[in-house]
C-alpha angles and dihedrals in degrees: 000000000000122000154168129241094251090049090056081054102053090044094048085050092061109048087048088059097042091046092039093115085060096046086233116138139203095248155354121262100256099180091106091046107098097195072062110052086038094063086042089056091046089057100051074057093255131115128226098236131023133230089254091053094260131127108284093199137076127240080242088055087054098042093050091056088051096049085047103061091028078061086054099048094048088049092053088243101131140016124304120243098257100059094044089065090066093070101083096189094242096131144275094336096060107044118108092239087058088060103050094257102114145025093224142052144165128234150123115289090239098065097063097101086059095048091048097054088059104062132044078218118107091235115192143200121263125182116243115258127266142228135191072321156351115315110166124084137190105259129190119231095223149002107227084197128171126244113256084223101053118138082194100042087130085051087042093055095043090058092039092051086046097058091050105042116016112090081233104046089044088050088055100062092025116174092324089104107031142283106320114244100235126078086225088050098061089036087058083053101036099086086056102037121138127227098255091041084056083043092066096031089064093040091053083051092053090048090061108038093051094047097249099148135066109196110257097227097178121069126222121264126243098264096047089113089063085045090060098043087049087055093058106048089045095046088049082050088052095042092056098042106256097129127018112246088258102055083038085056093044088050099051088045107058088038087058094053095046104049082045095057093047105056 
């Protein structure tokens, strides 16, 4: 099912109220998660890092965020605070859904599997919200990439091409670190493939097919990882009430642009 933003909230909303008794709410509090903010951006029809380098979006982009979830929290939608500091972000066993304290959570497709062994619940796959447009993309979980310097490049892409597209080398990694990105790929994993794999293989299908990506074209800088870190400390700040969405959204930022400017 496609939605809006406003549309996540509302629903959110409700399943806090009607699970209140349980102190379970709809959903967790994602102002501190990047892949989130970044598809936020996406759909204002902005990108979170320019071709330069530089900060694609705009301090609006960011205090909007920021009002949204601050809504949520007032409404009861999504987690306090409090008990979103407890997820550490350290994966699967810390997140609150993973507890039993909220109906929603935000993660990577490929950890699923890791979500679902956790619970006795059926747990399913939702696209991500959307704004004036599409803001979600598929995204690779990682480069396997040669040195420039390699005295064995040819050896390197043999083995890399080997991993990807040979039946052998894709049993070998297997789903651990996400859907393979050929058709022959999946079809080499398909007979022994367990329940949740066949899970987000279909979701990704079902991305596609109902046009719920735009392409990211620009990739992110060297200091994105203290971007990120940056998000989250400001967004905490922001949850407790130690800066008002708007000063949390004129801090993050200037220190964006500034750690951007100095790497």
């Amino acid at each position: 099912t496609t939605w809006k933003w406003d549309e996540f909230a509302t629903y959110a909303g409700k399943i806090s109220k009607a699970l209140s008794a349980k102190q379970i709410y709809g959903t967790s509090d994602g102002s501190g998660a990047m892949d989130m903010f970044e598809i936020w951006v996406r759909t204002n029809g902005h990108d979170l890092y320019a071709s330069d380098g530089k900060a694609g979006f705009t301090q609006d982009d960011v205090q909007t965020w920021f009002e949204y979830w601050a809504a949520m929290r007032k409404a009861g939608a999504c987690a306090p605070a409090q008990l979103q500091a407890t997820d550490t972000s350290a994966g699967p066993a810390t997140a609150l859904i993973s507890k039993g304290k909220t109906a929603f959570a935000t993660a990577h497709s490929n950890q699923f599997s890791g979500f679902q062994t956790l619970t006795t619940d059926t747990l399913v796959l939702q696209f991500v919200p959307t704004g004036n447009q599409v803001g979600n993309y598929l995204k690779c979980s990682m480069m396997m990439s040669i040195a420039a310097n390699s005295k064995n490049a040819d050896e390197a892409a043999k083995f890399i091409q080997f991993l990807i597209t040979n039946p052998d080398g894709v049993k070998a990694i297997g789903f651990d670190r996400g859907i393979p990105g050929s058709a022959r790929a999946i079809a080499a994993l398909t007979p022994k493939l367990k329940a949740d794999d066949k899970t987000v293989i279909n979701y990704a299908a079902a991305v596609v097919s109902n046009k719920q990506i735009r392409p990211k074209t620009i990739v992110d800088p060297a200091a994105a990882g203290k971007v990120l870190t940056s998000l989250g400390t400001v967004s905490q700040s922001v949850a407790f009430g130690k800066l008002s969405p708007a000063a949390g959204a004129s801090q993050f930022f200037q220190t964006t642009q500034k750690t951007l400017a100095e790497s």
